[in-house]
N, C-alpha and C positions, 0 to 999 in steps of 0.2 A: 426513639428515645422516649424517656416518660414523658409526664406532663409534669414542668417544670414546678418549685414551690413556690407558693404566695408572693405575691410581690414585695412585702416587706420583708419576706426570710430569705430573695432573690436579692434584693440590695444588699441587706448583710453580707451572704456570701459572693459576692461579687467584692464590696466592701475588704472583707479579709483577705482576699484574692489578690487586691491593688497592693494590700498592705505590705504586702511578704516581697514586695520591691527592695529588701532591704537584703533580699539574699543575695539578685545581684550587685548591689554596691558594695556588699562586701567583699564576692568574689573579684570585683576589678578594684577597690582600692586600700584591700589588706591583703599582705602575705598570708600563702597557701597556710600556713600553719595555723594561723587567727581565724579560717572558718572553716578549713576540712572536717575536724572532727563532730564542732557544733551542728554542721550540715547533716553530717553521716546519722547524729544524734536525734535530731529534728525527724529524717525520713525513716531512721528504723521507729521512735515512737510513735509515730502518726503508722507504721505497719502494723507492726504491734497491738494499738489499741485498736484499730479495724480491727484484727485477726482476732482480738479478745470479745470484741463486738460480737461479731458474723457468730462466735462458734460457739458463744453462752447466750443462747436467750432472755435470763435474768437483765445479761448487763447490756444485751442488744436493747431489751427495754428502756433500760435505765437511760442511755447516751440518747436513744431517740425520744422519749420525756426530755432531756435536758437540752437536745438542740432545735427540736421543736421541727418547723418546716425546713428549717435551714438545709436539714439531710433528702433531697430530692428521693422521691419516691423509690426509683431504681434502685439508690443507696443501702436502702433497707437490707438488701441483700446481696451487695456487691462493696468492691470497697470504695469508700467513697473518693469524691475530687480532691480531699485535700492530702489524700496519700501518694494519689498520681502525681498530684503538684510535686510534690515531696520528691519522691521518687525522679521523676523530670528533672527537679530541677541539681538534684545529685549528680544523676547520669551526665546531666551535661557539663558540669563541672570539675566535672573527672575525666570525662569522653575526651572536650575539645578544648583546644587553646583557649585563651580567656578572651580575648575578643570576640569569637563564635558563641564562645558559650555564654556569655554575657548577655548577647545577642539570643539568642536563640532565649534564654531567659526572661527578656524583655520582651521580646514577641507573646511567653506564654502570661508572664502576670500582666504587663502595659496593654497591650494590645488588645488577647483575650479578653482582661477584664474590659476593658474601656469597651470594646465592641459591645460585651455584653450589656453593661451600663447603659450606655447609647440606645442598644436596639430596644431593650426593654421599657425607657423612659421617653425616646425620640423618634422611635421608630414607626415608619407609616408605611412606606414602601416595601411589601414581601419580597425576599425570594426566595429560592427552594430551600426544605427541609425546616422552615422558621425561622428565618437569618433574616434581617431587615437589611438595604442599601444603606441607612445612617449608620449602623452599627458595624456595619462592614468598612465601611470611609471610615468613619472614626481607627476602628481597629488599624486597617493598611496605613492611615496617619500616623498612629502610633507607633506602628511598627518602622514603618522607614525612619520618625527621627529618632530610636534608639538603634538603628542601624547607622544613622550618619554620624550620630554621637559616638560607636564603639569602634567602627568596622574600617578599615584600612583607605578602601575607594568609594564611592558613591555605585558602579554598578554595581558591589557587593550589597550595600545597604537596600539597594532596590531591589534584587533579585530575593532577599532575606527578605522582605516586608511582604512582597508577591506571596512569595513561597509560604507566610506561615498563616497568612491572608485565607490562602486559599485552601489551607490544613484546615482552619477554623469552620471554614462554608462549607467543607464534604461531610458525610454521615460514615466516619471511617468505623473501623471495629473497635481500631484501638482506643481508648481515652483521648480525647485533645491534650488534657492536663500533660500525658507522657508524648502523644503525635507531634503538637506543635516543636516541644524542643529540640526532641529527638532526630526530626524528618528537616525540619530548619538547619540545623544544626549542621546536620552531614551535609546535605548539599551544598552551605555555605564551605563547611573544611574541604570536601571537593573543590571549590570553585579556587580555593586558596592555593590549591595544592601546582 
């Protein structure tokens, strides 16, 4: 992975990250009709302007003048986190019951961000691939109480917090932003099934 942006363009986006906790409380406490389409609306713009990005270099400039470090190096030429978020947290919204996906939502903004938070600010203890011990507790903290707040049983909520835990610590291929929901997600609606 690149080397991550500046520590104050790293708060920001982490910052935005937390923020978007508001997708799933809508998804668990408004009917499907009050956030399906806004969702759908949310992740095709967030595709969209990446895709306007990446493929004009005028406005590839422009967006990285305007977001500054915020866009990690990588971004410059890939789409960035906040599309996979997007994307994620669609997919699961649509994918899984609303308990899993809820769940698995809260794994990617709660948990992700806070781990990132954590390791970046508290973190002292490595371990592989750049991932701190605080940042990692903090995250599976996080993760289990929005599993014990949405999910049916307790060894769901734990097996979900493990599981999206340890999506976040691998160096997958896919994005976290799309791995954690996705890969949470189904093996939580397995576990239900």
């Amino acid at each position: 992975m690149a080397a991550p942006a500046g520590g104050r363009a790293e708060g920001l986006r982490k910052g935005l990250h937390l923020a978007t906790v508001l997708i799933p409380l809508a998804v668990w406490f408004l009917p499907p009709a009050h956030w399906r389409w806004p969702l759908v609306a949310v992740a095709l713009t967030a595709l969209a302007l990446d895709f306007l990005r990446l493929g004009h270099p005028r406005v590839g400039r422009f967006v990285r003048g305007l977001a500054g470090q915020a866009l990690r190096r990588h971004e410059h030429a890939e789409l960035a986190g906040s599309s996979y978020l997007a994307l994620g947290c669609l997919l699961a919204a649509f994918l899984f019951p609303r308990p899993v996906a809820v769940a698995a939502m809260g794994y990617l903004i709660l948990g992700d961000g806070l781990a990132g938070l954590v390791g970046r600010t508290l973190g002292r203890r490595r371990l592989a691939f750049g991932k701190s011990v605080e940042g990692t507790l903090a995250g599976l903290g996080a993760n289990l109480l929005v599993g014990l707040l949405v999910l049916p049983a307790w060894p769901l909520a734990l097996l979900g917090a493990v599981a999206a835990s340890a999506i976040e610590l691998l160096p997958l291929p896919l994005d976290d932003n799309l791995a954690i929901p996705l890969i949470s997600g189904t093996l939580l609606w397995w576990a239900l099934l």
